[in-house]
N, C-alpha and C positions, 0 to 999 in steps of 0.2 A: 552682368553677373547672372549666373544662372540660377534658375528657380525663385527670382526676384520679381517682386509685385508689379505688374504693366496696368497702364490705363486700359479701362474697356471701353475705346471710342465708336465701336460699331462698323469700326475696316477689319476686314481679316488678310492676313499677311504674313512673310513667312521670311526668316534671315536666309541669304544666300551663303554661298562658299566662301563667298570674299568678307562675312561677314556683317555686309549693310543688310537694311531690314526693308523688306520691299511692300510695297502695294497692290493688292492684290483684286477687291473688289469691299463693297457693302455687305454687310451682313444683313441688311434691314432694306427695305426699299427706297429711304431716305435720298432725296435728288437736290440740288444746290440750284437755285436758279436766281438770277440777278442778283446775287449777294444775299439769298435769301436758304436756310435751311427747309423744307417741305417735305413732310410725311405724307404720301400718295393714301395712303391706310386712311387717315383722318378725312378725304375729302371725299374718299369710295363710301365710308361710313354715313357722311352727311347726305352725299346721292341716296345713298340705299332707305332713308328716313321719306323721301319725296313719295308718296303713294300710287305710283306710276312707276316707279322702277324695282322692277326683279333682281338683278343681279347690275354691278359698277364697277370699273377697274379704270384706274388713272395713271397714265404713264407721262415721261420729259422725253417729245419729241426733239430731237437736234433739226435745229432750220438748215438750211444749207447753207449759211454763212455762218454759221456753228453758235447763233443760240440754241437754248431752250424752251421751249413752252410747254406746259401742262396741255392734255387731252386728256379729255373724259369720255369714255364707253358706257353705253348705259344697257340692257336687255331690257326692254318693255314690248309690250302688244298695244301699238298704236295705230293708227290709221293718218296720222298728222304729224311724222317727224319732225319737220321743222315747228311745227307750234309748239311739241314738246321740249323742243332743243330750246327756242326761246325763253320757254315757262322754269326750265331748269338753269340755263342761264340766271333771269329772272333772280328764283329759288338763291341759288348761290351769292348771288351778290350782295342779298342781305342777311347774309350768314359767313360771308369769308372776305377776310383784308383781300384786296385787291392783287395783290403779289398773289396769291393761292388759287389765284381767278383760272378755270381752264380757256382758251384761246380756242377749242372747240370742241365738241361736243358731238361723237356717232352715236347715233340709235339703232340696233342689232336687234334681229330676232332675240337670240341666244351669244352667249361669251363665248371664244373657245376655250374648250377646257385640256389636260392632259391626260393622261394612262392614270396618274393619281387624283383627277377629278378635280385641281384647282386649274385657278384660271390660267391659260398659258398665253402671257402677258406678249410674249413674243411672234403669236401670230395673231394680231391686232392688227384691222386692216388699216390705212391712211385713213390721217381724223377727217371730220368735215366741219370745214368754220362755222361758227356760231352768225347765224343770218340776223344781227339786228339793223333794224328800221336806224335808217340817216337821213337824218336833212339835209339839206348843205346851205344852209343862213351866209351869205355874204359878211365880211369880215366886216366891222364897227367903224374903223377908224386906220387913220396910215398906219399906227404902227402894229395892227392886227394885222394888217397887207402887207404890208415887209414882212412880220414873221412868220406867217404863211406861206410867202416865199422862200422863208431861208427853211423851212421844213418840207414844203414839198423838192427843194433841192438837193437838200440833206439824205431825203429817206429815196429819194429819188421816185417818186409817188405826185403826179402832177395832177392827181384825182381827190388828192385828201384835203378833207375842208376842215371846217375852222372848229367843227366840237369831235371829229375824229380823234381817236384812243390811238397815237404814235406806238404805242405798243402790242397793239393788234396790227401793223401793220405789217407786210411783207415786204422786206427792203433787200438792199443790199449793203455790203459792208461800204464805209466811205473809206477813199482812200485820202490820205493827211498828206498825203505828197505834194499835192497842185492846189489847195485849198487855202494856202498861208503866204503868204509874201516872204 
């Protein structure tokens, strides 16, 4: 019906010729990642709070087998990127559920910015993972050994031990075809 009250859900979109109502893009930078709704704003915010960081912009990398992960940019004057990347690491973790966690973390001179002077989210070079210290503890018992096995086969990752984060890892998709009886 025309001139009839619509939800404001934050997609902007437009009816075609035919009628149907299409999708178009976000109006907000709001990104979906694992079944999880995330505001990039909220977590640039908590960055910018760390006393080492000038300016932060957080984008949803697509992995090549078509997830998502969170990257954090941060502009500081450092002399120890990685100790900073850890320490903000670190920082975040005791400030944000684990879903909100960026997967890595660049330290930049400067952000790029555009002709209007915000950040220009789109020329952000490749993140760089977050370097934390691992152990690799030997598994406890047979059946920490078995499923150890069936995760390093799964993610296809024959390096990943027994307190590694399955979702920092860099896998590949499994395919369900040969894997079932």
């Amino acid at each position: 019906e025309a001139n009839a009250r619509l939800y404001r859900s934050g997609d902007q979109g437009y009816i075609g010729t035919d009628g149907q109502l299409y999708f178009a893009e976000r109006l907000d930078r709001q990104v979906k990642i694992s079944g999880y709704r995330i505001e990039p704003a909220e977590i640039e915010n908590l960055l910018l709070r760390h006393a080492a960081v000038d300016a932060a912009a957080v984008v949803a990398v697509e992995e090549r087998h078509g997830s998502k992960r969170l990257a954090a940019y941060v502009a500081a004057v450092t002399d120890a990127p990685d100790r900073l990347r850890a320490e903000l690491s670190a920082f975040l973790r005791g400030r944000l559920p684990d879903y909100m966690q960026p997967r890595a973390i660049s330290v930049l001179d400067s952000l790029p910015v555009g002709n209007n002077g915000k950040i220009a989210y789109e020329r952000l070079p490749k993140p760089q993972p977050i370097n934390r210290p691992r152990g690799k503890p030997v598994p406890m018992s047979e059946l920490e050994t078995q499923l150890l096995l069936i995760w390093r086969q799964t993610l296809k990752n024959p390096a990943l031990g027994v307190e590694d984060n399955f979702f920092e890892q860099d896998t590949q998709p499994m395919s369900l075809e040969n894997n079932f009886p």
